[in-house]
N, C-alpha and C positions, 0 to 999 in steps of 0.2 A: 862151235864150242868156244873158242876163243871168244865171242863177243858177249858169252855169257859167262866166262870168265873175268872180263873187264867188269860187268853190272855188278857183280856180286863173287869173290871168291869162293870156291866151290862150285858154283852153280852150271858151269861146263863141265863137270864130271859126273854132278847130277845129271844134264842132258844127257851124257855119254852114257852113262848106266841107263836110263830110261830105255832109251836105243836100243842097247844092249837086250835089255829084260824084254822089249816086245818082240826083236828079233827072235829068244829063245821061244814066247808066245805062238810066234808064226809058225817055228821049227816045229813045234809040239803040235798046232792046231791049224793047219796051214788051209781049211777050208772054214774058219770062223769068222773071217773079215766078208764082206758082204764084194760085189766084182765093182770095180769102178771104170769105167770108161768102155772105149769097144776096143782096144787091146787084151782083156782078160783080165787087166792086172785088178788084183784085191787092194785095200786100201786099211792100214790099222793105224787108227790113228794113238800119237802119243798123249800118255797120262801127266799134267799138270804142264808140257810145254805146243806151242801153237808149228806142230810139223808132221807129218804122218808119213812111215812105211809105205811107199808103194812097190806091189811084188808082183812076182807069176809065178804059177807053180807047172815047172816045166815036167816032163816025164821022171827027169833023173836029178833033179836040183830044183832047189828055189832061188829065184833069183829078185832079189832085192834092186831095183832099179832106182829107186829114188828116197831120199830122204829130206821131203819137201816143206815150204811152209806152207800150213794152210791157208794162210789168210793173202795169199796172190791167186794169180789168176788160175786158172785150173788148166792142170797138165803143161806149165811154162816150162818145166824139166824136162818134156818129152826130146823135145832134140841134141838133148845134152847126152844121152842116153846110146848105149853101146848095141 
């Protein structure tokens, strides 16, 4: 957020809304993202910035593990991860 606060004021709380709005997406539709990897997690990617949601839908929660860029290498978040 902050380094798209530096490019353009505003533009970090427009990421931060985006976030926000796909998150409520997930909550609403949590079987709409397609499964990415062989952990389970689904993958929703965000509208107008290069970073995607990646989640699981556990029995009793969704769990948002990553809020990634897309354009590195795939799954470099996984060890960072709880």
């Amino acid at each position: 957020m902050a380094y798209y606060e530096e490019q353009r004021p505003g533009l970090g709380l427009a990421l931060l809304a985006e976030v926000e709005r796909a998150a409520e997406m997930i909550r609403h539709f949590p079987a709409a993202w397609p499964l990415h990897g062989p952990a389970g997690h689904r993958k929703a990617v965000l509208v107008g910035f290069p970073f995607a949601l990646h989640y699981l839908e556990l029995p009793d929660v969704l769990w948002i593990s990553a809020v990634a860029h897309a354009k590195r290498e795939p799954f470099y978040w996984r060890d960072r991860t709880c």
